[in-house]
Backbone bond lengths (Angstrom), bond angles and torsions (degrees), N, CA, C in turn:
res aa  C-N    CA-C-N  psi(-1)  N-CA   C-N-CA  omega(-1)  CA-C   N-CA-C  phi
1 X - - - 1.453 - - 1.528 109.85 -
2 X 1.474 95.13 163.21 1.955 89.53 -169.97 2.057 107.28 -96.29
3 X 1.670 86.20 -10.80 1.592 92.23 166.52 1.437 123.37 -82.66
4 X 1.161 96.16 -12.21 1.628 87.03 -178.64 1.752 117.83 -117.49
5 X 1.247 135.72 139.76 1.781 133.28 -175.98 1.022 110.26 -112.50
6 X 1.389 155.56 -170.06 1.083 150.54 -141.89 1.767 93.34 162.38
7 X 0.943 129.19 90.43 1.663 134.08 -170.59 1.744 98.77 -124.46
8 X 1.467 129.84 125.73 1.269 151.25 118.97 1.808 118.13 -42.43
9 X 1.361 103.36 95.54 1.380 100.93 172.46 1.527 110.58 -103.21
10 X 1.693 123.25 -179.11 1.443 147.29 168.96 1.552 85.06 -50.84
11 X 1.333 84.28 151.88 1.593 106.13 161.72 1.411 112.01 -79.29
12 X 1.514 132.50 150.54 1.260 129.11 170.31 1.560 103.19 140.61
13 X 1.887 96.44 160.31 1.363 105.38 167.81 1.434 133.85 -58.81
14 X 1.274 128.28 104.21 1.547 139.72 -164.59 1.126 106.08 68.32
15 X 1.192 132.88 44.00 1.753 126.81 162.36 1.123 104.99 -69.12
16 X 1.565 116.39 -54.15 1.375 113.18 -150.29 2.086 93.83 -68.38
17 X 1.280 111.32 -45.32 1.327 119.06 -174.06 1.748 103.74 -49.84
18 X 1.409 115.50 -47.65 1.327 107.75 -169.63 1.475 102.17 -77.41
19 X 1.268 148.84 -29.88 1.302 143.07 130.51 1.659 125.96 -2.86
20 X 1.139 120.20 -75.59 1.521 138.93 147.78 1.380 106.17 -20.29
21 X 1.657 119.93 -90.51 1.136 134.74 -171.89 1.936 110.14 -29.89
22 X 1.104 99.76 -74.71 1.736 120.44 174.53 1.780 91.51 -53.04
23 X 1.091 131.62 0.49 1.531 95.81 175.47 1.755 95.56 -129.22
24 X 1.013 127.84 6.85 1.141 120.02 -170.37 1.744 108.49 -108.51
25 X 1.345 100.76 140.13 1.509 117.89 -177.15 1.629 119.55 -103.25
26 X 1.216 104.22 167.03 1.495 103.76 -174.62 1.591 110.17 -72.41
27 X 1.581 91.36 120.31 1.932 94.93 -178.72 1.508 92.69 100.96
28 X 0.648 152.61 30.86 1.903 159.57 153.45 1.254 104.94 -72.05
29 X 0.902 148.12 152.07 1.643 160.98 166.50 1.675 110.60 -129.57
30 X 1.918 94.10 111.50 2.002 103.05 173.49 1.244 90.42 -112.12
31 X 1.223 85.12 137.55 1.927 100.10 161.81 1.400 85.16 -92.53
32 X 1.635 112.69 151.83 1.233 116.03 162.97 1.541 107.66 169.59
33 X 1.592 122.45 140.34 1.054 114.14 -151.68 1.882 103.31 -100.61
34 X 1.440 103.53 -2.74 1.146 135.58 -150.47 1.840 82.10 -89.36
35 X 1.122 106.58 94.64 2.014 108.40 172.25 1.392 104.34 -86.09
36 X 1.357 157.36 -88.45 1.640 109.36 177.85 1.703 127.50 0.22
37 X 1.392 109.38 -67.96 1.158 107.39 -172.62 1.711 119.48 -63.78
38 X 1.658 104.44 -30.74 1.500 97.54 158.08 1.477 129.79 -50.21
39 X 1.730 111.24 -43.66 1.179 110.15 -138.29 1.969 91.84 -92.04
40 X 1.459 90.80 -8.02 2.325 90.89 175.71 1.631 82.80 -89.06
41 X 1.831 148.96 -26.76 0.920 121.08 -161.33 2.060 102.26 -83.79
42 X 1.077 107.60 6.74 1.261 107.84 -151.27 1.755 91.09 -116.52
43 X 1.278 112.03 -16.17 1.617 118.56 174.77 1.273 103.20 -97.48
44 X 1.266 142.66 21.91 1.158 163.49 173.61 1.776 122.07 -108.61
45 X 1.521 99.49 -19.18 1.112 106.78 -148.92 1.496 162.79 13.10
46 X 1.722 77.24 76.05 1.332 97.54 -173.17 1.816 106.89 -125.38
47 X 1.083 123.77 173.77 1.328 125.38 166.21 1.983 138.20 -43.73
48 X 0.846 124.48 166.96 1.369 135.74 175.15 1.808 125.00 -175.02
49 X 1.655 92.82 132.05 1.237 90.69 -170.26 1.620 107.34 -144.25
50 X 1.364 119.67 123.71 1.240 109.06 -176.39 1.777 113.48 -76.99
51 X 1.490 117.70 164.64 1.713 116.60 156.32 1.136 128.83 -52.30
52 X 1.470 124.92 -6.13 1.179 126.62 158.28 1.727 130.86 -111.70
53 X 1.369 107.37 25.72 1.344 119.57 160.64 1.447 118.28 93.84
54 X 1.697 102.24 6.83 1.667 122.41 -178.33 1.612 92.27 -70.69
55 X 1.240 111.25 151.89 1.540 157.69 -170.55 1.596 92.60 -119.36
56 X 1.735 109.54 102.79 1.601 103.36 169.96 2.006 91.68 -99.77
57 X 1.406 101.94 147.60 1.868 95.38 167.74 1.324 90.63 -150.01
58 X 1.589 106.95 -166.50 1.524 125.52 -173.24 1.571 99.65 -63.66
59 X 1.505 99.63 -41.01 1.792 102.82 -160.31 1.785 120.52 -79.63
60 X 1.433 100.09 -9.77 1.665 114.07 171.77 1.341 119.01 -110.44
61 X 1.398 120.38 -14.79 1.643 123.01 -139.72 1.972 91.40 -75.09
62 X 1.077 115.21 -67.71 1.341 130.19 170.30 1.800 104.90 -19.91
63 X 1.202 98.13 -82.62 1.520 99.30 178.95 1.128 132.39 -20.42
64 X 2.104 96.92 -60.73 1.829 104.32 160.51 1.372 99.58 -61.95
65 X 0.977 144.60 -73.28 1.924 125.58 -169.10 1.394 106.83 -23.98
66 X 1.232 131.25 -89.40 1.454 132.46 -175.90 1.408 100.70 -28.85
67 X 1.088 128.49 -58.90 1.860 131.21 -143.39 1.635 78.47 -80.51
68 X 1.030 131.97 -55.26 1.682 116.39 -171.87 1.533 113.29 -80.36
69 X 1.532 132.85 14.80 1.347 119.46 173.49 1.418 96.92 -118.33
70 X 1.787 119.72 2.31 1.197 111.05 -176.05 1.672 93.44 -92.41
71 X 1.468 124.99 -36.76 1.445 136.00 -121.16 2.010 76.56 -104.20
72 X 1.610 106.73 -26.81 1.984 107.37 167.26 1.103 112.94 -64.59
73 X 1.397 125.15 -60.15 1.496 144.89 -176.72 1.518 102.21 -57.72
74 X 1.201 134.32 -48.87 1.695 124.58 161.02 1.837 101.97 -43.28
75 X 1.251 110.20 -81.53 1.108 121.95 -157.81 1.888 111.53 -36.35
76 X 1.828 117.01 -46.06 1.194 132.41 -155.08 1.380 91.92 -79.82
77 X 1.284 126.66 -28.41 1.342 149.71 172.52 1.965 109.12 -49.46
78 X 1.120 96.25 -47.07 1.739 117.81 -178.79 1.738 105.17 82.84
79 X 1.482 106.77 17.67 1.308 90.57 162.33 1.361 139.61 -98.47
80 X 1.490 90.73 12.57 1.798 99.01 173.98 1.580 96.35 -159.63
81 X 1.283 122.19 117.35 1.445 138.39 -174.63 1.675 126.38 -101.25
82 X 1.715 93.73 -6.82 1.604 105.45 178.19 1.437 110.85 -77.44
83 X 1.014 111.01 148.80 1.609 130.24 -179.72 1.765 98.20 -100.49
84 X 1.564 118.86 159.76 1.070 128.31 168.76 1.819 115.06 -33.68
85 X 0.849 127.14 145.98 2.098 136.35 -173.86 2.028 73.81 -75.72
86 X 1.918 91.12 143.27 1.246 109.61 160.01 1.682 135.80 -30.37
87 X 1.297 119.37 150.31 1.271 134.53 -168.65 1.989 84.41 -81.21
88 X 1.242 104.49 130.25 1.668 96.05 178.05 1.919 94.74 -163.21
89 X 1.376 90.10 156.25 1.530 114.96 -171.48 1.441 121.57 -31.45
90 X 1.195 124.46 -19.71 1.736 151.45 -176.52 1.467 92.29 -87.58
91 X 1.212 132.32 -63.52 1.051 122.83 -156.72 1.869 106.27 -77.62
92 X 1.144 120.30 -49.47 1.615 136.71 148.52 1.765 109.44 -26.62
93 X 1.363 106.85 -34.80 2.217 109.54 174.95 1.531 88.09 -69.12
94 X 1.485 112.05 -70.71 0.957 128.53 -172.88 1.607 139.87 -11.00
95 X 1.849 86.54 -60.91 1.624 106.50 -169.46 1.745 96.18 -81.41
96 X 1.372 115.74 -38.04 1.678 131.56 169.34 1.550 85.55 -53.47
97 X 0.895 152.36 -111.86 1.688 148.32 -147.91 1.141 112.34 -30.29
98 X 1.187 123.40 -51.56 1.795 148.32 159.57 1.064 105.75 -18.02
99 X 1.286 106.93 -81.07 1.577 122.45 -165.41 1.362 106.06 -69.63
100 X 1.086 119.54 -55.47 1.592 119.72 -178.81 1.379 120.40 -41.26
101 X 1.291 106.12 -45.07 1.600 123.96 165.72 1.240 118.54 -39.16
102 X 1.421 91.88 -62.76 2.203 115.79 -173.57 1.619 87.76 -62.85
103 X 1.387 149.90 -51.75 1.389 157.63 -147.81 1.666 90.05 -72.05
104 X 1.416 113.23 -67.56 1.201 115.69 -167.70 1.792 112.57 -49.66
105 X 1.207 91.88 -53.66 1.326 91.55 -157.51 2.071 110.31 -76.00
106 X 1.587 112.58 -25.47 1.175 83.08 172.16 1.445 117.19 -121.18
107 X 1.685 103.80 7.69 1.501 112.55 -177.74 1.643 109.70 -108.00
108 X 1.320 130.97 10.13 1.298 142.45 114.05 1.466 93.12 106.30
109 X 1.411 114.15 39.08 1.700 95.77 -158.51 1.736 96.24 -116.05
């Protein structure tokens, strides 16, 4: 398909992300759970969407930044060692509603 690429990058920290970034255009849609990487795909202006059916935009993106450099800084800390609750069937309705939404509305179908 001509929508979709398939790219082999360098090994390294944020390659693959700075890869992404440099190739994506305004109105692009990343899934990605990776919020940094939303919030440069979103200064780009283009789309973002997490695996669980989150909506990243101008008016939230920040928020998740803070909430995930606070929720590291706990963790690096060792006072909280849990990772996000399991990938489960709700969140899978979810990201399907998501997308379908984002599909409808700017991929016209």
């Amino acid at each position: 398909s001509d929508l979709i690429r398939y790219i082999i990058v360098e090994q390294g920290a944020d390659e693959a992300d700075n890869q992404i970034v440099e190739a994506i255009e305004e109105g692009d849609l990343v899934i990605t759970a990776d919020i940094p990487l939303a919030d440069r795909t979103i200064s780009k202006k283009a789309h973002a969407i997490d695996h669980r059916g989150e909506l990243y935009s101008v008016d939230n993106i920040k928020q998740y930044l803070a909430m995930r450099n606070l929720m590291e800084k706990i963790r690096e800390s060792g006072e909280m060692t849990k990772g996000p609750k399991p990938f489960d069937q709700k969140d899978a309705h979810q990201f399907a509603n998501q997308l379908h939404k984002f599909l409808t509305k700017y991929c016209k179908i």
